[in-house]
C-alpha positions as CSV (number, residue, x, y, z in Angstrom):
1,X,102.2,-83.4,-81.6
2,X,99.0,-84.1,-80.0
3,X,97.5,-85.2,-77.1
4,X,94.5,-86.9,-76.2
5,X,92.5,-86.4,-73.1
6,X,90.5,-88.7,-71.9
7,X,86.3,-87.3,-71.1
8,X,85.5,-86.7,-67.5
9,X,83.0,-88.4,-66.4
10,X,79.5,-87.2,-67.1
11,X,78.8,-86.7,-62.7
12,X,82.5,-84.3,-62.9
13,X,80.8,-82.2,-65.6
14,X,79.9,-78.6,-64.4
15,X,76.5,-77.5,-64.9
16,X,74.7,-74.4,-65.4
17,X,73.2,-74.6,-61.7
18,X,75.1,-73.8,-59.0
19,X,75.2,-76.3,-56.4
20,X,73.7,-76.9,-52.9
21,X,76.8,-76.5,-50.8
22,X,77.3,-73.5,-52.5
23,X,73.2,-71.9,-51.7
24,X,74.2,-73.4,-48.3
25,X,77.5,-71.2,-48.1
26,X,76.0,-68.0,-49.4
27,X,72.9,-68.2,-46.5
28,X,75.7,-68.8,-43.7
29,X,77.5,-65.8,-45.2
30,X,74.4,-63.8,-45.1
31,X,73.3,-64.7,-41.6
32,X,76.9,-64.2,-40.2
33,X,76.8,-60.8,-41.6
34,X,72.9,-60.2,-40.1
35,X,74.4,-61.3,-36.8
36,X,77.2,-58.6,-36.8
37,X,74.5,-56.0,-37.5
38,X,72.3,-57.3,-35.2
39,X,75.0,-57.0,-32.5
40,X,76.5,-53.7,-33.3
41,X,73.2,-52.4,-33.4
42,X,72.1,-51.7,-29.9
43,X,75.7,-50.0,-29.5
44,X,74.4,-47.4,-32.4
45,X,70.8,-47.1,-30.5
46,X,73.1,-46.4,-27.2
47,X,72.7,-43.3,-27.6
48,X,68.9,-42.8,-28.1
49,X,67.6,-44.1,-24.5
50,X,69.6,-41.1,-23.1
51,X,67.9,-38.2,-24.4
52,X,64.2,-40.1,-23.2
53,X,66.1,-39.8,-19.8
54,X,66.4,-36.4,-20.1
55,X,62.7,-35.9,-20.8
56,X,61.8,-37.3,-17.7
57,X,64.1,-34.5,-16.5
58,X,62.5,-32.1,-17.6
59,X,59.1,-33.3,-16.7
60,X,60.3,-33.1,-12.9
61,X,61.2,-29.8,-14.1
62,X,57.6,-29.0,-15.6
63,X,56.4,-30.1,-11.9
64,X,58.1,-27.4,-9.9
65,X,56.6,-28.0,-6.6
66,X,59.0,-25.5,-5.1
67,X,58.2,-22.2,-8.1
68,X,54.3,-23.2,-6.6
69,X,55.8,-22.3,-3.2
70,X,57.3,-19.5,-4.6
71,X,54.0,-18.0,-6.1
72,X,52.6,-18.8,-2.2
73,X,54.5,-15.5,-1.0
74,X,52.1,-13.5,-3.1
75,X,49.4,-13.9,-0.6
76,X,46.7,-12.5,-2.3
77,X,47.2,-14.8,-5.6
78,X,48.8,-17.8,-4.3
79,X,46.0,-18.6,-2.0
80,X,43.8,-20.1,-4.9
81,X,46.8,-22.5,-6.4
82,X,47.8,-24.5,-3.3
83,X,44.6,-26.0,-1.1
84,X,46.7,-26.7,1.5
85,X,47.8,-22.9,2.1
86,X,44.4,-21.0,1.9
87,X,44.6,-21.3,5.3
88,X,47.1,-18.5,5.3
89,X,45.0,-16.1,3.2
90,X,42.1,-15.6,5.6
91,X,45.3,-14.2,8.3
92,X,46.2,-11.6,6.2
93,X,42.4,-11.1,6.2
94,X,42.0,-10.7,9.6
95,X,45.0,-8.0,10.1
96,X,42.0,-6.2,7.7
97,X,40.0,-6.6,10.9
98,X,41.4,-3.4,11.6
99,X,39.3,-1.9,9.4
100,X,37.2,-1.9,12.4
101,X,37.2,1.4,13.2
102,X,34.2,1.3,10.9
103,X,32.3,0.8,13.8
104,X,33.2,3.9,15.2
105,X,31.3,5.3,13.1
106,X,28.5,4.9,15.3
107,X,27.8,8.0,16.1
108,X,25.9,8.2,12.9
109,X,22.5,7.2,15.2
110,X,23.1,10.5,16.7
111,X,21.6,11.6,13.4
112,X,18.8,9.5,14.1
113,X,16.9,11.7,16.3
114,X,16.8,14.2,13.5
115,X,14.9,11.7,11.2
116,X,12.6,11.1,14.1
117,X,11.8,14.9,13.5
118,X,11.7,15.0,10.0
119,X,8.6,13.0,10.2
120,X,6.8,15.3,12.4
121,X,7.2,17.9,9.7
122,X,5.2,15.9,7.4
123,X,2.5,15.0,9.5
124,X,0.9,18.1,9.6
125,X,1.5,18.1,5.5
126,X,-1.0,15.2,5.8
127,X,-3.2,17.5,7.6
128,X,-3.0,19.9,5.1
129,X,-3.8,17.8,2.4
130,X,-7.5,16.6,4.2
131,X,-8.0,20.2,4.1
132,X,-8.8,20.0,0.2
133,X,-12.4,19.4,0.0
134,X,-14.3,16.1,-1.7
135,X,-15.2,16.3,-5.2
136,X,-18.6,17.0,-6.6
137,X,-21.2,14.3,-6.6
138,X,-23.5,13.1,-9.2
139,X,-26.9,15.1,-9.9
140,X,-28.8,12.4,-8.3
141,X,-26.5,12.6,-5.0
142,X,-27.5,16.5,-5.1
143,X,-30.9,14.5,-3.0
144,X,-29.3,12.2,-1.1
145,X,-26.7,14.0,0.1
146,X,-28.1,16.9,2.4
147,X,-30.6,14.4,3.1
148,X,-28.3,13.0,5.0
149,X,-28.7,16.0,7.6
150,X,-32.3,14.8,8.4
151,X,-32.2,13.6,12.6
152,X,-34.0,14.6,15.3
153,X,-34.4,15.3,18.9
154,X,-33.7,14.6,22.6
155,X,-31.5,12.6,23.9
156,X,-27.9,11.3,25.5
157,X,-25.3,13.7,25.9
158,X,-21.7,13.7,25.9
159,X,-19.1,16.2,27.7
160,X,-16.8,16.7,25.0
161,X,-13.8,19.4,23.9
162,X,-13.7,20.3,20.7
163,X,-10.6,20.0,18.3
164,X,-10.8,21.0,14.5
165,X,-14.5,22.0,15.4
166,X,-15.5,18.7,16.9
167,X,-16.3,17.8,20.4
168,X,-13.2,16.2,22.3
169,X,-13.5,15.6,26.0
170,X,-15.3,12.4,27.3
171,X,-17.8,12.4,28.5
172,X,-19.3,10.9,31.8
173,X,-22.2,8.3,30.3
174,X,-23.2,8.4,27.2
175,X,-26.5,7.2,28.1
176,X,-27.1,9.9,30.0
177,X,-30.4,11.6,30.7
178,X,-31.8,14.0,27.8
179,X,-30.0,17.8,28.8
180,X,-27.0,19.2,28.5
181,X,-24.0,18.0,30.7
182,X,-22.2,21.3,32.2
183,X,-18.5,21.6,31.5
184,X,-16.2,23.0,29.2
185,X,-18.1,22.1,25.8
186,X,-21.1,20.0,25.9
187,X,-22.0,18.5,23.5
188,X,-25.6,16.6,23.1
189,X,-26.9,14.0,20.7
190,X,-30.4,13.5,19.4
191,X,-32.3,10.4,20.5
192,X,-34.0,8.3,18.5
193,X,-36.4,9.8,16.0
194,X,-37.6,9.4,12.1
195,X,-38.1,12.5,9.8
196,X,-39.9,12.7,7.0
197,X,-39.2,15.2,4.1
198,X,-40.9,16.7,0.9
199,X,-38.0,16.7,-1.6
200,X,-38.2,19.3,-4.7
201,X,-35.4,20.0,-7.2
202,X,-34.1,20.5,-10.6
203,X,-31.7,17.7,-12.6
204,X,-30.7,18.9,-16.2
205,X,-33.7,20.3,-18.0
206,X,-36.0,18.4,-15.7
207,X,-37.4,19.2,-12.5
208,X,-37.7,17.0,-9.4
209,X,-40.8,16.0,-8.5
210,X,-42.7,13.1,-6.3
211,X,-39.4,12.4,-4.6
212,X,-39.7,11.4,-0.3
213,X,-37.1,11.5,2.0
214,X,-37.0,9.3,5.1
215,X,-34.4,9.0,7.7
216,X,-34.3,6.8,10.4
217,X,-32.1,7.7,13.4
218,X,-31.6,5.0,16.3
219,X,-29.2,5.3,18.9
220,X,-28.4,3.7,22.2
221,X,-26.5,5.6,24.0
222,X,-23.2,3.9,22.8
223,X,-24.1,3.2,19.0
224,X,-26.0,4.4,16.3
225,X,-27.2,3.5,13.2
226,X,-28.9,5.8,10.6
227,X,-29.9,5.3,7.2
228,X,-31.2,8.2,4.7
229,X,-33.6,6.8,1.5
230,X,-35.2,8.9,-1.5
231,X,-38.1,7.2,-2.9
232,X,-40.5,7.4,-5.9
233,X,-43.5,5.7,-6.1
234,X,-42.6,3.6,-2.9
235,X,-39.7,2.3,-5.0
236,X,-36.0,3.4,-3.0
237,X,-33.8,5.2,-6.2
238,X,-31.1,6.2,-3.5
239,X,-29.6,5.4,0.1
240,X,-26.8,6.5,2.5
241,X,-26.1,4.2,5.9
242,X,-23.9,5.3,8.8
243,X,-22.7,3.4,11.6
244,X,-20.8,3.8,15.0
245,X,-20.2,4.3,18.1
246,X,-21.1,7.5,20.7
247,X,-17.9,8.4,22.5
248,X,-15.3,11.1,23.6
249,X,-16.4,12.7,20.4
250,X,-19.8,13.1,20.0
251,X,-20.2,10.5,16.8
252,X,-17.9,8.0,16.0
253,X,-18.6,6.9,12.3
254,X,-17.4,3.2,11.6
255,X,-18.6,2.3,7.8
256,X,-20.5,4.8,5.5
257,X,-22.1,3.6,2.2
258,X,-24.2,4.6,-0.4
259,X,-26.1,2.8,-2.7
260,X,-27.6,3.8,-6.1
261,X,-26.9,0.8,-8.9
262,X,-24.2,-0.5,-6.6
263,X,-23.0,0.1,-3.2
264,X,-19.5,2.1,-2.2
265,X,-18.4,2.3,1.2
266,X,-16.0,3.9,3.6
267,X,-14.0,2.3,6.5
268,X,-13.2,4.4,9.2
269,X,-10.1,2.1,10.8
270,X,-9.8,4.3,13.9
271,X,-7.1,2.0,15.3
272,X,-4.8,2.6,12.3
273,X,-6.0,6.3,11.8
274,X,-7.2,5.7,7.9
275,X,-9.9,5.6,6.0
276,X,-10.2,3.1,3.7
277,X,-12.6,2.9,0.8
278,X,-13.7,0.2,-1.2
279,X,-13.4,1.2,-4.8
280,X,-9.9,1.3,-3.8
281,X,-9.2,4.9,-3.9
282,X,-6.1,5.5,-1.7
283,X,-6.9,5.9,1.6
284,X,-6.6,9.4,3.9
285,X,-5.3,9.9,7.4
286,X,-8.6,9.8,9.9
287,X,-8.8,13.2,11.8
288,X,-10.1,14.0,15.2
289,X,-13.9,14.3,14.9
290,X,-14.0,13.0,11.2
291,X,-17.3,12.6,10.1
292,X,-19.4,11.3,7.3
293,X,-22.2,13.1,4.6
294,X,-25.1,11.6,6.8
295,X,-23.8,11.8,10.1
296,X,-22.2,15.3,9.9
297,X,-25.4,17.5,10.3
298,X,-26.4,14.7,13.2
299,X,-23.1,16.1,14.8
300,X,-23.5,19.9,14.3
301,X,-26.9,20.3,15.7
302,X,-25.6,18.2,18.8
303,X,-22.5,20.9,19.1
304,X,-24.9,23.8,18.7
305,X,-27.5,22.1,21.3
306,X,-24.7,21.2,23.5
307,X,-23.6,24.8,23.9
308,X,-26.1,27.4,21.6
309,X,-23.7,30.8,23.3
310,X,-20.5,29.3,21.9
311,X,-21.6,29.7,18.0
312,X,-22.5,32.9,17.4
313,X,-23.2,34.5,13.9
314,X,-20.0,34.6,11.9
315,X,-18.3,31.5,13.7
316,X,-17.3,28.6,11.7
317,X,-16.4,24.9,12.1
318,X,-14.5,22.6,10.5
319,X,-15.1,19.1,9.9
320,X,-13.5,16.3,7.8
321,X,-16.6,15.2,5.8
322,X,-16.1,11.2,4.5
323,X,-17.7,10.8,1.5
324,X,-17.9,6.7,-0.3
325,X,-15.4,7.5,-2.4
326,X,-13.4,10.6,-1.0
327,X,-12.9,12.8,1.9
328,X,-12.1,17.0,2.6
329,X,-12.6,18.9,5.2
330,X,-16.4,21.1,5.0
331,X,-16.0,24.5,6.6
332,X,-19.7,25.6,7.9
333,X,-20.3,29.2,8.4
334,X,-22.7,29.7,11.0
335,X,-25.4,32.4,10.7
336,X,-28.0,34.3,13.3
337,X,-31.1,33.0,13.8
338,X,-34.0,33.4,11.0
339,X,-37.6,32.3,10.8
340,X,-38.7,29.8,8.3
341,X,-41.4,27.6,7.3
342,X,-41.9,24.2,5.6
343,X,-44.4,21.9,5.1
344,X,-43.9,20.7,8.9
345,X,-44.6,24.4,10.4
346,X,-43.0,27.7,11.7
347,X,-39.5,27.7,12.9
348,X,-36.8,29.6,14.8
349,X,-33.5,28.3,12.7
350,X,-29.7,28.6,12.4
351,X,-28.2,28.5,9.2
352,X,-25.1,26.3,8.4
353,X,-23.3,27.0,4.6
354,X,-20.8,25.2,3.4
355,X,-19.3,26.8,0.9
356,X,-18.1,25.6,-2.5
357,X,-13.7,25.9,-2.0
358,X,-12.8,24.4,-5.9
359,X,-14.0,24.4,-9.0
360,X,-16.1,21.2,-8.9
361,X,-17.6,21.6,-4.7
362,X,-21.2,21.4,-3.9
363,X,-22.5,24.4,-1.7
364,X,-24.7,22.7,1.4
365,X,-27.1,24.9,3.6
366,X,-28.8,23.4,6.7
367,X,-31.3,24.9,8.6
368,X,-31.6,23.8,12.5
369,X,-33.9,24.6,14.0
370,X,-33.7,25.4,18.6
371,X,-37.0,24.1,19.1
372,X,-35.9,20.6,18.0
373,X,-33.2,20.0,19.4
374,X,-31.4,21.9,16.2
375,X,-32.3,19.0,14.2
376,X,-32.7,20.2,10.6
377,X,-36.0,21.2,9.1
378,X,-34.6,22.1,5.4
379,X,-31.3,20.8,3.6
380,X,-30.3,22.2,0.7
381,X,-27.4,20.6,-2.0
382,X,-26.1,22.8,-4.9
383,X,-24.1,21.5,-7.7
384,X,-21.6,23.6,-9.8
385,X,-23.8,22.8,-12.9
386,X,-26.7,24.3,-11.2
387,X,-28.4,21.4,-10.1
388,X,-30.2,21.4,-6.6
389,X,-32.0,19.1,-4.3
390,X,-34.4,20.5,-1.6
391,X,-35.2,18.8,1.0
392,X,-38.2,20.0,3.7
393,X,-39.4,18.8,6.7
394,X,-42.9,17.2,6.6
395,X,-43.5,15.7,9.8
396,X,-41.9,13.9,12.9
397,X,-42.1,10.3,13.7
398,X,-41.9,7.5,16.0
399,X,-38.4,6.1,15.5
400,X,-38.4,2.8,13.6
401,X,-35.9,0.1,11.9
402,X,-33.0,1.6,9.6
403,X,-34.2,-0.7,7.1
């Protein structure tokens, strides 16, 4: 048998969508189960925080302060790593203060006095080396050279001794009356005077002729000043100037030069005990008695006037000889006496020779002559090649300017 149902109402019928209270139900459900998450979460991240604490930890551990104390007792390496204990270092530094018996090694000046005599040894090797003789000079120099021996007459004297063949001793004044002063070794300079001189020769393949010589001598009795010029035609082709001082040892040389195309020159710096020269050769020690090319033969004849008896034939002296751009030391063997004449007359004369030593020396010959004072009347200048300037007295004159 059937039954009949009566239709629900159309607001009863389910639909296909499902409703708000239900969307409602399923967000609450949701949330509610977020919020249990959300609480238990923090109990799982517990744990986490605690090993960040034990980082810190171990950064105090990473710190150490105390294993840098530790490193401390190593003085010698600690020092740098803490600023507050270098202080400690420089102690152990000063028990190295005992190192002071360092200091008793002071005895070691005792060795000093033997350096002090170590350089007297080479002193005298300085000595020996002035003993090598100048070089040899140009052709031209061959004129000018023993010109240089040209001076005259009577004059001052000077009590001298002689060392290394020069006069020594001082003398009372030089301005002394003309004569010789008695004592030990006398030694007597020229006065003022100006020589004139016939010069012949030979340079290369051609002979020297028309050449003059003229040298003026003045001196005062406490300086000097001399100058030597070869001329042609009136026109000077070479010169050599001296001056100095008269003292203890006869002539006292203070510049030399020589002048051709240029000038050279010497410096005798007496209070230094050198000579210097100007084309900057390297200077020499200055001897006792050192001389220059002009003013040597000036000193010579005033040795031999001083005392004629103590230079007999045979007897030699030594000089050092300062040339512009050199020096050496000339040995002059003394001869008897000879007659001789030049242009100027008849004379008694004593021969000087210097000797050529090396391969490239000049031989110089000087004639003095007694009768003037030994002033030279001939000079004579050899060259190793041959060449030769002669130079011969002419005649005496009044002593004028060493221009």
């Amino acid at each position: 048998m059937s039954t009949l149902v009566a239709p629900l109402p159309p607001s009863t019928v389910p639909s296909g969508r499902p409703s708000w209270r239900v969307l409602a139900a399923l967000t609450l459900a949701v949330a509610l189960v977020h919020v249990l998450l959300l609480g238990l979460a923090p109990a799982a991240m517990g744990p986490d925080p605690s090993p960040l604490a034990n980082k810190f930890i171990t950064r105090t551990i990473v710190i150490a302060p105390p294993a840098a104390e530790q490193q401390p007792a190593a003085p010698a390496t600690t020092a740098p790593s803490a600023a507050a204990k270098p202080p400690p270092p420089p102690k152990p530094r000063r028990p190295r203060e005992p190192s002071k018996p360092r200091p008793t090694e002071t005895p070691e000046p005792e060795p000093a006095p033997q350096v002090s005599e170590q350089p007297a040894s080479p002193a005298p090797d300085l000595t020996a080396q002035n003993a090598i003789d100048s070089g040899a000079a140009t052709p031209e120099s061959a004129a000018s050279a023993p010109a240089g021996a040209a001076l005259s007459g009577a004059g001052s004297t000077a009590n001298t001794g002689m060392e290394n063949g020069v006069s020594g001793e001082p003398a009372g004044a030089a301005s002394a009356a003309a004569g010789n002063v008695v004592g030990p070794e006398a030694l007597r300079i020229p006065g003022s005077v100006r020589l004139a001189f016939a010069v012949t020769g030979q340079q290369g393949a051609s002979p020297m002729q028309g050449v003059f010589g003229d040298l003026v001598w003045l001196q005062d009795g406490s300086s000097y000043d001399a100058r030597l010029s070869l001329k042609f035609l009136f026109k000077t082709i070479r010169s050599q100037h001296s001056t100095g001082q008269i003292g203890a040892t006869g002539i006292e040389p203070a510049r030399f030069s020589e002048s051709r195309r240029g000038e050279v020159a010497s410096h005798f710096l007496r209070d230094q005990g050198q000579v210097m020269f100007s084309n900057n050769a390297p200077s020499v020690p200055l001897l006792p008695g050192a001389q220059d090319r002009l003013s040597v033969v000036m000193q010579l004849g005033g040795m031999l006037a001083g005392d004629p008896a103590r230079y007999p034939a045979g007897s030699r002296i030594s000089v050092q000889t300062v040339g512009p751009r050199d020096a050496g030391v000339w040995v002059f063997n003394i001869e008897g006496e000879e007659q001789m004449t030049v242009p100027a007359g008849d004379y008694a004369v004593r021969k000087l020779t210097r000797s050529p030593r090396r391969e490239f020396d000049d031989k110089v010959e000087i004639w003095l002559a007694p009768a003037m004072g030994y002033l030279p009347v001939r000079m004579k200048l050899t060259q190793p090649n041959g060449d030769f300037a002669d130079m011969q007295l002419r005649e005496t004159l009044p002593a004028g300017p060493a221009s």
